[in-house]
N, C-alpha and C positions, 0 to 999 in steps of 0.2 A: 238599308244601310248596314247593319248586323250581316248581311254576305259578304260586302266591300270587307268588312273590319274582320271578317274572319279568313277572307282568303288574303290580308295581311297578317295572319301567322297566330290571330287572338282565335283562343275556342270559343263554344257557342255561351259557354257562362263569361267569360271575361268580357265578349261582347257587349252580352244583354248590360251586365253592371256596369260598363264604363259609359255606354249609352243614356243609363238611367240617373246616373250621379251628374254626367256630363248635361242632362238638359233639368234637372232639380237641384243639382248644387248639396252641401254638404247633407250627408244623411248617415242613421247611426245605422247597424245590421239592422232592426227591425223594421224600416221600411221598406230596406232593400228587399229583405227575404218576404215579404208580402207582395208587394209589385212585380218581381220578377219569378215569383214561383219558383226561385232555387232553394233546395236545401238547407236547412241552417249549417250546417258542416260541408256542403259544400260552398257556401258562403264566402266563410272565413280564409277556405282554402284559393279559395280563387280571389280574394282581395288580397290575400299574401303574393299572389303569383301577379297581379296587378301592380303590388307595388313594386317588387324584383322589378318589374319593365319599366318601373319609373310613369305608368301612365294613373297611376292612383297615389296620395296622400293622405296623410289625417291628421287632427288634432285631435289633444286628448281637453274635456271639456267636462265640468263637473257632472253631467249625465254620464259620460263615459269615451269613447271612440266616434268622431264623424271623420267621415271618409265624405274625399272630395274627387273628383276627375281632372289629373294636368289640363291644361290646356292641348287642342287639339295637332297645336306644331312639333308636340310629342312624342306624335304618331309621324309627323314627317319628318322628324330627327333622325325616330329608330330605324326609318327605311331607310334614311340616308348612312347610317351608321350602320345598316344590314348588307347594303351594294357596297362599302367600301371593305368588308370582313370578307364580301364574295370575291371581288377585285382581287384583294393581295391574295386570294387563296387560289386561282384562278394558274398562276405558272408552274405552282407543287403539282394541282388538280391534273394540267396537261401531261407533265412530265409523265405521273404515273398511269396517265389512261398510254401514254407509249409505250411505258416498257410493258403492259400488258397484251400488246396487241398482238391477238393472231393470224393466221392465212384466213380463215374465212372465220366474218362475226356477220352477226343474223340480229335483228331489230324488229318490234311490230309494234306501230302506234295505233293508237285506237281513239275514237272519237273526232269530231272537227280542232280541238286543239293539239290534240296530239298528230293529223294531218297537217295542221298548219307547220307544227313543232319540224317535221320531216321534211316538208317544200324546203322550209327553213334553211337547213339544216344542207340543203342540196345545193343553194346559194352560196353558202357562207365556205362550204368546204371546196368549193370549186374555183381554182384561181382565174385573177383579171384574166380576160382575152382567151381564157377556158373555154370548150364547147358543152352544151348539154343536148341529149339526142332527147326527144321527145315523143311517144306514140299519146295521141291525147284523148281526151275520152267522146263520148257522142254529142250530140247537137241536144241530147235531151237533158243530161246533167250538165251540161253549161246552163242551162236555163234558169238553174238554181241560182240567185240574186248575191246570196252571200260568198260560193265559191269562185262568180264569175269576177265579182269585186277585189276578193282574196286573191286570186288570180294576173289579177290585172295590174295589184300594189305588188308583187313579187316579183313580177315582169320588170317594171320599173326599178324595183334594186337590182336586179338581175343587169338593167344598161348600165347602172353607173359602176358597174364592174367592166363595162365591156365583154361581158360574153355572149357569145355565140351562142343561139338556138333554134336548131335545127327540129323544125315542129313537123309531125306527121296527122291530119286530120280526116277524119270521116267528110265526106264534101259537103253533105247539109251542111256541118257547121261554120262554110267560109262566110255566110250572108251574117254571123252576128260574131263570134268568136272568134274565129279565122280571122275574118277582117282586121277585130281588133289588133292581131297580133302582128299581121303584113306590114302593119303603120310603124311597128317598133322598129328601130333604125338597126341592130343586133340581130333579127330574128332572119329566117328563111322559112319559108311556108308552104307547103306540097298536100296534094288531098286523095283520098282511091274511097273508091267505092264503099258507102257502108257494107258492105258484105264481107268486108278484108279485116272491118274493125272490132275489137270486144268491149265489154263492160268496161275493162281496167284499163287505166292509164298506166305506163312503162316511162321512166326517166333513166338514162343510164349516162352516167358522167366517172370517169377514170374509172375505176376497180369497183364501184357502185351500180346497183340495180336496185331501183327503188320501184316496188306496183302497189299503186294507188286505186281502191274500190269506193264509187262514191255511193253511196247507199242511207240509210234511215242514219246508221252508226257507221261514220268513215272510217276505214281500213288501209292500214298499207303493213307493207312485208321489205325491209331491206336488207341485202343481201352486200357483201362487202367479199370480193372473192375475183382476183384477176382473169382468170380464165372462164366464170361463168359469166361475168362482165363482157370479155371478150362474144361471148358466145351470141348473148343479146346485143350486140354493136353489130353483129355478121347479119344478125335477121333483121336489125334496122334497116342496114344497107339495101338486103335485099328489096323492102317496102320500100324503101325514098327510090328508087329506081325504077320501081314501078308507080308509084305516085305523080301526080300532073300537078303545076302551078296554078290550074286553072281546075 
């Protein structure tokens, strides 16, 4: 529970102590700093920064300060009051990532959230009834349960855009992955010889080149650049032409 509450924005001492107050109830600094093995100075500082967020209070009581934990819809206010500070910030945010844009921008996500972050990302930037070219990876990393899954929820956003996907596959993978994707009503599906295919998946949609390495640590590399875009849409072409339906 102290991960959850810390990858909502709380560090790892504000965690421990709102946890600790939140299932004990009023306490002064000395049991705090004994059960939680924080610092006494850093304590104090961090019940300061507790209350800033509004998720800690006290009264003052002839012992001295007890310190209590808000209640838990606290914690769902501030996120709520967090998404609406990203919202209005969100049409400044666009504007200025435009006027910064240049002829070619370069991107590397790392890790399974930062590959998810990038599919994402390939979706969302690609208009309704848009096509995306796909070279896809082997029959061995589809086997992975969590990409094949990820995968498959992507696909689904991917139709209620209506776009086109234009998928190129190693032919083992038509009996489990392939198939899946024949079904989607958007999709088109072509296969060539493992011998044609690499490690890395290629998505190329408008002036984007996205390569995807599925490995221990997922990797991709995006490339945002007309004419090398072009370059990889001319090699697609080549492969879907030589690729069979079957």
């Amino acid at each position: 529970m102290q991960a959850e509450l810390e990858s909502l924005g709380l560090t790892k001492n504000e965690a421990k102590i709102y946890l600790f107050l939140l299932k004990n109830g009023q306490r002064t600094t000395g049991p705090i700093i004994k059960e939680t093995g924080i610092a006494n100075s850093r304590v104090y500082e961090t019940l300061h920064s507790l209350i800033s967020k509004g998720l800690v209070n006290y009264t003052l009581q002839k012992e001295g300060k007890y310190f209590q934990a808000a209640s838990p819809n606290a914690l769902e206010e501030r996120e709520e009051e967090r998404k609406k500070k990203i919202a209005s910030l969100m049409p400044s945010l666009k504007n200025l990532e435009s006027t910064q844009t240049t002829p070619t921008t370069s991107a590397v996500y790392e890790g399974f959230d930062g590959f998810k972050t990038a599919f994402k990302k390939i979706i969302d930037d690609c208009p309704a009834n848009g096509t995306i070219y796909i070279i896809g990876f082997s029959k061995h990393q589809y086997a992975t349960k969590s990409l094949r899954t990820f995968l498959t929820n992507m696909n689904l956003k991917s139709a209620k855009k209506k776009q086109k996907l234009k998928l190129i596959f190693d032919r083992s993978a038509k009996a489990s992955f392939g198939k899946d994707r024949e079904k989607e009503k958007y999709n088109e599906v072509r296969y060539l010889p493992q011998e044609y295919m690499s490690p890395a998946a290629i998505d190329i949609m408008q002036d984007y080149v996205y390569i995807f390495l599925w490995e221990e640590k997922p990797f991709v590399y995006m490339i945002k650049n007309q004419k090398i875009a072009e370059s990889f849409q001319q090699y697609f072409n080549v492969m879907w032409n030589l690729a069979k339906k079957q």
